[in-house]
Structure formats: C-alpha cells, structure tokens
N, C-alpha and C positions, 0 to 999 in steps of 0.2 A: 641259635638263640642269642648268641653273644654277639654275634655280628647285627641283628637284629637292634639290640641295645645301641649296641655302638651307633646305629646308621639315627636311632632315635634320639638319642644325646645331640650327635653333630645337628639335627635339626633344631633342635632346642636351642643352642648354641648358635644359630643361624641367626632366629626368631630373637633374642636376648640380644643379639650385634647391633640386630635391626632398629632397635630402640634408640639406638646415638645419632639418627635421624629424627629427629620427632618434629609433630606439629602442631604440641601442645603449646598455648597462649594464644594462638593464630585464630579468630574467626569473624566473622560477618558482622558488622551493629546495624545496616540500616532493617528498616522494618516497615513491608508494604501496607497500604493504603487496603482495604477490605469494604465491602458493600455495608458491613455492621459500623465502620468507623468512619462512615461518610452520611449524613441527613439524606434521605429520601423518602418518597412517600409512596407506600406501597398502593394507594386508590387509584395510581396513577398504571398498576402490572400491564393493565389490559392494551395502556397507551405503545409499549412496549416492544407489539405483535406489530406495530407500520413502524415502515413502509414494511411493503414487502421487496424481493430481487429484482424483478422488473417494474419499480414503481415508476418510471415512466408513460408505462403504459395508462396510467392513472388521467394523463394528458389531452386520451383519445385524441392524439397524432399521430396517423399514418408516416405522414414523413417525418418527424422526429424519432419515433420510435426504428428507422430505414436507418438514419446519421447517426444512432445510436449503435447500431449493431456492425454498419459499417465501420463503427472507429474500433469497436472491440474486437473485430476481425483484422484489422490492417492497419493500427496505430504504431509506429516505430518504438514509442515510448511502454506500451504495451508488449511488444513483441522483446524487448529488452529484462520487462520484469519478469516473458515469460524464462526467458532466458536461466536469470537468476534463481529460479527455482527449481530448471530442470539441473540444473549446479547443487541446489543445494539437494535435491535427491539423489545427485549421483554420492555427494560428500556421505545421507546418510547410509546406502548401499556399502559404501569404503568400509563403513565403522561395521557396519553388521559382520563384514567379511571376518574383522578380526575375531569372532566369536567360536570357528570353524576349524578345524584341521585341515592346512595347506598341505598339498598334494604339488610336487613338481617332477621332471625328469629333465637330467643333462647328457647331452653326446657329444663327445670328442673323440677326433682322430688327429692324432699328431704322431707327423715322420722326422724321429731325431738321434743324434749321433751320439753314441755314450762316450764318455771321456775313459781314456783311459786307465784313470788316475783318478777317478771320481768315486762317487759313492754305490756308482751299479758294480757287480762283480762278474768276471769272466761267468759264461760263454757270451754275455752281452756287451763288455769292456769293450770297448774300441771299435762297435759296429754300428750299423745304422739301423734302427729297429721301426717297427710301428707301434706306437702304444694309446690302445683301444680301451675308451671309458665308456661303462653305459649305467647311468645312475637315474635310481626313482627315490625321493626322498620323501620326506611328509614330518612333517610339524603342528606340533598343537601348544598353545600356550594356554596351560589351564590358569584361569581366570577366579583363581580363589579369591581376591581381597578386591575383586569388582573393577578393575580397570578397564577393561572394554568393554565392559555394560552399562557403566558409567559413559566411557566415550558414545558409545552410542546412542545414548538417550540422550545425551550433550546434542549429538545430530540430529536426532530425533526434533527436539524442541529448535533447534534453530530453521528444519524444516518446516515446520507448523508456522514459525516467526513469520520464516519468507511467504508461505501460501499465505497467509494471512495478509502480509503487504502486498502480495498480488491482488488477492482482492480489496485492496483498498486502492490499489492503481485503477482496478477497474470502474469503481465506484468513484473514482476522483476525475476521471476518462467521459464516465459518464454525465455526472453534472457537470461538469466543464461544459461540453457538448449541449448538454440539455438550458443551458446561460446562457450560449452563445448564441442558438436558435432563437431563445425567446428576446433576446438583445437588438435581432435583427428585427422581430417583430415587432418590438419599442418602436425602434427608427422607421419601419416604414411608415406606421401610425402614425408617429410625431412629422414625416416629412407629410403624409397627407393632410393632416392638420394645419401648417402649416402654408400649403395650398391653397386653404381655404384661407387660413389669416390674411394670403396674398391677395387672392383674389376681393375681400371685403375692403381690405384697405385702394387697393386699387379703384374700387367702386368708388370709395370714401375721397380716394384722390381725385376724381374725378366731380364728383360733386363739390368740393372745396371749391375745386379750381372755375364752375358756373358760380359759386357764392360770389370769388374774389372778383370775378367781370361786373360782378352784378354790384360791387361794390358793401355787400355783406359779411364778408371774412377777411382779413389782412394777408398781406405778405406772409408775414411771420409763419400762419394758420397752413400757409402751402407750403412754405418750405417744411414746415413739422411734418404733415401727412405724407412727401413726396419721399423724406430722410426714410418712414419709417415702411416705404413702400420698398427703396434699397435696401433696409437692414431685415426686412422678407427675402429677397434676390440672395444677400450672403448667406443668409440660416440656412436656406433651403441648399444653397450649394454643397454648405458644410453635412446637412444631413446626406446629400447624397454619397458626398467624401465617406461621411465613417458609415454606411452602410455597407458600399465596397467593400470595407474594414474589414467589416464581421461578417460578409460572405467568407473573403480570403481564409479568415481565422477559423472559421465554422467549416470551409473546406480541411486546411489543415488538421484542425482537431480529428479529422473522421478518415484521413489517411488519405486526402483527396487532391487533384492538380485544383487552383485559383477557381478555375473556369467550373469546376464540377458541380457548383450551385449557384448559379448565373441566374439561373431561372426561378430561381426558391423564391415563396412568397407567403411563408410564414402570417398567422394573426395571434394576436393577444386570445386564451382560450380566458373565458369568464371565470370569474371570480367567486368561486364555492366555498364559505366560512368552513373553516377546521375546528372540530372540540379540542381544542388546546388546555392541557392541565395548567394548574396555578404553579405547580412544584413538579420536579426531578421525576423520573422513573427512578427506582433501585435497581430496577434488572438492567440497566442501560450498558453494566461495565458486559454485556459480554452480547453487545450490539452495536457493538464499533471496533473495527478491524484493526484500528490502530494501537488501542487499549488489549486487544487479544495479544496481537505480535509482543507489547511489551510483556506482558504478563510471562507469554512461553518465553522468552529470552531469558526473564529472571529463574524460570524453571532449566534453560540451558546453562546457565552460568554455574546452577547451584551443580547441575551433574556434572560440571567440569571443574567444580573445588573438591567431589567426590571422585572423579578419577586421579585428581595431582594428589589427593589423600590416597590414593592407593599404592601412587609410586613409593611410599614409605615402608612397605614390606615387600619381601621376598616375589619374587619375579619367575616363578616354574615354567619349564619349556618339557614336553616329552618329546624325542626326536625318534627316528627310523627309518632307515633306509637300506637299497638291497640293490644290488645287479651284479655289472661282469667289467673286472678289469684284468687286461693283459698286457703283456709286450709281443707281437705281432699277432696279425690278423687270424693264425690260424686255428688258434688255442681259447680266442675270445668268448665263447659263447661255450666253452668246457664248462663241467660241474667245477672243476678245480678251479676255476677263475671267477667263482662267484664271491660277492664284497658285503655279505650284509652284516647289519647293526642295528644296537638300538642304544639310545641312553638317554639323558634325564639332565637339564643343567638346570640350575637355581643360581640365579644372581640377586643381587641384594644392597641395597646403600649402607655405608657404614660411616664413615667421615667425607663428606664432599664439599666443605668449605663454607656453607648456610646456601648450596644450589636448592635443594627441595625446598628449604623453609622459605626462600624467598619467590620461587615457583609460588607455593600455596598462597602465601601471602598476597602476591600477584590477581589468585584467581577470588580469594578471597575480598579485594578491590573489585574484580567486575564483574562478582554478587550486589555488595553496594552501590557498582556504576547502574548495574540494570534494574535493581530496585527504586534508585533513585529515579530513574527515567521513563521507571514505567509509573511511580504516583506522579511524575512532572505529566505525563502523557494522561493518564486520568484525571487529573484538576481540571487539563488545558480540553479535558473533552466535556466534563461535566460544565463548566465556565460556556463553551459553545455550544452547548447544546442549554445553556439558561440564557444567553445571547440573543437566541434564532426564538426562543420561545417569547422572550419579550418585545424584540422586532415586529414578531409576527400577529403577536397582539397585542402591539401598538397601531399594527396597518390597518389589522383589521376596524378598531375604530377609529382610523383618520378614514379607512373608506366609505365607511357609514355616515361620519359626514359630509363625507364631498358628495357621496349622492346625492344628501338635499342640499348643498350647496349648488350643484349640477342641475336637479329641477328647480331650484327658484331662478338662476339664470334663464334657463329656458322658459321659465313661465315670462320672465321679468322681455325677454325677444319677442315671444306672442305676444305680447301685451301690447309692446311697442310698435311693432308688426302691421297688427289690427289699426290702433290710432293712426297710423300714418295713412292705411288703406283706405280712413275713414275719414282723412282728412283731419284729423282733430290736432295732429301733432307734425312735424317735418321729417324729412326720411334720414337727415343728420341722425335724431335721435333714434331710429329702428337701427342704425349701421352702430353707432355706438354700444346699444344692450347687446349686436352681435359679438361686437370684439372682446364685450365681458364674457359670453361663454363659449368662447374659441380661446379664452383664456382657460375657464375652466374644463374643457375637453383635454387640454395640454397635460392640464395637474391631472385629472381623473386617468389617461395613458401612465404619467409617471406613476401613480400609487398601483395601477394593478400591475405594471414590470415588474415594480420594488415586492410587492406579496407574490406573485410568480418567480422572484429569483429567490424571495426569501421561503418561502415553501421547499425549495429544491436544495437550500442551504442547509434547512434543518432536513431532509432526507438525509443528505448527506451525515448532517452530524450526528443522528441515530444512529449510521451505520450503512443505511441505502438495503436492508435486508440483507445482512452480513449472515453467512453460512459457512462454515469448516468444508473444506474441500475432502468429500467421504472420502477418495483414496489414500489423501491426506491422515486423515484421522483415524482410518484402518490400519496403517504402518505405525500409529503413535500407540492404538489401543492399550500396547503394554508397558506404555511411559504415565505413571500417575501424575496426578496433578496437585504439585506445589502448594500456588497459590491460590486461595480460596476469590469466590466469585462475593 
C-alpha cells in the first residue's frame, strides 16, 4: 500500500512538473469563411447537381471524349500528382503505425578477447570468447494526451488535401484538353471561312480589274482589291501556322508524339442555351476540389496544433523484452541464459528554453496560414464561378443577335444575288453583300468558340463533378470534420 502511494505521489509530481511547460496565451485568431457567412441563393441547389464527372461526354464527341481519357491515362503531369498522393498515403499509413505496439528482434554474434584487466572476471579474463545475443523486444507508447492520434488525423486530412488536388489535376487535365480540341475546331472554321473570303475577293479582283480595261474603276480600285487578295494569302497562312499549334499542344496535353493528331478534324458542336441562375449556388463550396483540399488542410493544421499540445505532458512508453544471452556458443540457448524484462519510462518537459511554446506557436501560425488560404481559395472560386456565369450569359445574348444579324446578311446576299441574275443590278454589288456575310460567319465561328470554351470554363469552375475518392474517404471516416460546409 505504501509503495502504491508513493508510486502515486511521484506521478502527481510528474503531472505538476509538467505544468512549467505550458501553452497557455498561445492560439489561433483567423476564422473561416462558412456557406452561412457568404450570400447565396438556395433556388439555385438544383443548379448544383452539373456537371457531372464525365461532363464531356455532354459534347457527343467520339473523339474528344478518346483525347480525354487518353491524357488521363498517360499525362506526365498527371502521373506526377499521382505520385504525390501515393506519398501522401504512405505518410498517412506512417502515422497509423505509431498507434500500435512495435514488435522487433536483434542477433548478434560477436568473437572477442576479454582484457585481462577489464571488467569481465576470470575464467573469462584474458580469453577469447564468443558472446551470443538473441533479443525480441516490443514497445508500446501509450497515447494518453492524443499525440499520435492527432498525428494521424494531421495525415489523414493532408491526404484527403492531396486526393482532392488530384482530382483537380484531373479536372484541370481535362479542360485543358477539352479547349484545345475545340481551339483547333475554331481555326479550321475560321481557316475555311477564310477560303471562301479568298476566293470572293479573288472573283472580286478579277472583275475590278475588266472594270479598270473598260475604263470604269481606277488604278486606286485595283490595287485595293488586289492588297486585300494578299492580306487573304497571309491570314490563311497564319491560320494554317497556329493550327499546327494546337494539333502539337492538343498532342501534348493527351500524352502524345506531335504527329499523333495529324489527322484530327474536329467541328464546332452547335450551340444549345444553358438555364444559367442569376446568383451563386450555396452548395457550390463542396463542388470544387480546390476549395475541398483547402478546407481539410485547415482541418490538418488544426490536428497538428493538437498533437504539439500534447508534447506538453508526460510521454508513457511500456517496454518488454525477452531472450538468450551468453558468452560462448554453447550455453546460449540454456534456461540460465535467458534475458527477460519489462518496464515503463515516462518522460516529460519541464524547462526547455520556450522550445514547446514556440513549436505550438509555430503550428498555431499554420492554423491561420490555412484558414487564410482556404477563404482566399473560396472568394477566388465563388468570384470564377460569378465570372463564367456572366460571360456565359453575356454570349449567350451576343449569339442571339448575331443570328439575326447573320440572316439579314444572308437575306441582304439573296437579294442582291437575285438582282444581278435578273439583270437589275451589277455583279460588283452581289460580291459586295457577299464579303458582308463572310464577315459575319467569321463573328458567328468566334461567339460559338467563346460559349464553347466558356461552357467548359464554368464546368471547370463548379468543380467538373468533384467526388471524394471512396478509398480516400474510407481511411478518413474516423477524422471529423472541422469546418463547416
């Protein structure tokens, strides 16, 4: 019983020491950003549910949906993020380990010569012995004041971080990819378009140049129409230039040699209006992978101000181990050469200079760094995804003009067309209403690129149908969650 007291005392007395460490004054001030403390309009939930994960497919493109899957099979840059992840599961497997009772065993044989004047005593003094070790040991640090449960849910959330930026590499992998496809389809468009600008002006040159014989158009008259048959010759060259471009790069992006899409001949897919909201989703924060990662980082940070809080108390180990040591070989593996043990160490801080306080301090900063970063990370997604919404229904009615803009040219071609067929009018003016709407087929290609890249920008800045990677999320199940949605 007394001994009992006594052993209970020296713990108390541990516990009491432990206090001239403290980390009281020490803690966190920044304070995250919440779905309640940001304007959103919940009419909009439903909006929410798109894309979905393969919203390319939305595209009905065979072969983009092909340059898609092949870049997320064999993109360098992709195979790098996978990299990082299978890192950070092994880091959180590390931390689980320390949760465990370590098991080891050592063998030694060493042949060595006793002094004779040393610390061994005759019959061993001055010979040459063999001295045979065989040890099984085991250690458990019990985890009273949570420091490796802390560490590991610190792992935990910084794995979830990196899946999470994985699937935003992929999602970032993919529209890239899914731009560059439709970029090439711009440019062949605009280079055929273009063809046809050449060949009207050429007609155009051509008839000029029977005016100017005829003594009906000037000098002046030819050399404009002949400039602007050349500055057809340079555009078209140029388009050919940067379509090469964005083959190469549209090879690249998909993990491909230059030559791998030679033959690609991509088209503009038509232009289907989206019910775009006036205002925000609320559910949006947990629809973009990049706003998820910051969020679990702010939850990894906080578990690793809760593990350097735990370095503050007492540090229990229970230890035990057991085998056979001897001096020569023959007696090794005797009852009487067996070596077991058991005991119990407790360490504990007591004065270290302000190392803890400034630790905690430390973690306590990259609570604040990752709050900060993850509302900088939420403004800058809520901001792009109000960006792509007003783009997007901005195109949509600049495209709603251009279409009647686009049939009154064409009406305005027939019209003139007809007249010259019928004699009422000269064929100058039918070549002229043409070069007005081979102007406007130009604009009508740029607005549906600009609503097709911008359709694929706001995928993007939804999220592209963001999903928590289950096995991911399976290993987190027993790490709560922080920050509120």
């Amino acid at each position: 019983m007394h001994r009992f007291l006594l052993r209970a005392l020296l713990l108390s007395g541990c516990l009491l020491l432990s206090a001239c460490a403290s980390y009281s004054g020490i803690a966190p001030q920044a304070k995250p950003l919440t779905g309640t403390s940001i304007s959103g309009s919940e009419s909009a939930a439903a909006f929410t549910a798109w894309p979905r994960q393969d919203w390319w497919q939305e595209f009905d493109d065979p072969a983009l949906a092909a340059l898609i899957e092949q870049a997320l099979a064999g993109s360098p840059s992709l195979q790098a993020a996978t990299a990082k992840l299978a890192r950070a599961r092994a880091v959180a497997d590390q931390a689980e380990s320390g949760l465990w009772p370590q098991l080891g065993t050592s063998l030694s044989l060493v042949r060595e010569r006793f002094s004779e004047r040393g610390e061994v005593p005759p019959p061993y003094a001055g010979t040459t012995r063999d001295i045979d070790d065989l040890q099984f040991a085991g250690r458990w640090e019990l985890d009273f004041f949570g420091k490796n449960r802390e560490g590991l849910h610190q792992a935990i959330g910084e794995l979830r971080a990196t899946a999470a930026e994985h699937q935003a590499a992929k999602l970032m992998l993919a529209s890239a990819v899914a731009r560059s496809y439709f970029n090439l389809a711009r440019l062949r468009a605009q280079r055929e378009v273009a063809a046809q600008r050449q060949s009207q002006r050429s007609a155009l040159s051509a008839l000029i140049a029977r005016r100017f014989k005829a003594g009906l158009d000037t000098r002046s008259d030819l050399d404009t129409i002949d400039g602007l048959v050349a500055e057809d010759v340079r555009d078209i060259a140029l388009l050919e230039e940067m379509t090469d471009l964005a083959r190469h790069a549209l090879a690249a992006l998909s993990g491909q040699g230059p030559e791998a899409v030679k033959d690609l001949a991509p088209t503009l897919p038509a232009v289907s209006p989206l019910a775009l909201p006036r205002s925000l989703p609320a559910a949006l924060l947990g629809h973009r992978a990049d706003v998820v990662a910051a969020r679990w980082r702010v939850e990894a940070a906080v578990h690793g101000l809760e593990a350097s809080k735990a370095l503050f108390y007492p540090n229990v180990n229970l230890m035990a181990f057991t085998g056979y040591s001897a001096i020569g070989f023959d007696h090794w593996l005797d009852a009487g050469s067996r070596q077991p043990g058991i005991g119990l160490a407790v360490n504990l801080p007591l004065f270290d200079a302000g190392r803890l306080r400034s630790l905690y301090r430390g973690n306590a900063a990259a609570v604040d760094g990752a709050v900060a970063a993850y509302n900088g990370t939420l403004l800058d997604a809520l901001r792009d995804v109000a960006d792509q919404l007003t783009t997007l229904q901005s195109l949509q009615a600049q495209l709603a003009g251009q279409a009647s803009v686009l049939g009154a040219a064409e009406r305005s071609r027939d019209l003139a067309l007809q007249r010259y067929q019928a004699g009422i009018s000269d064929r100058l003016s039918a070549l002229n209403m043409e070069s007005a709407l081979i102007a406007q087929r130009r604009a009508s290609i740029e607005l549906r690129a600009r609503w097709i890249d911008g359709r694929i920008a706001l995928m993007r800045a939804l999220g592209g149908g963001f999903a928590e990677d289950p096995a991911t999320a399976l290993a987190a199940s027993a790490n709560p969650t922080t920050i509120e949605n």
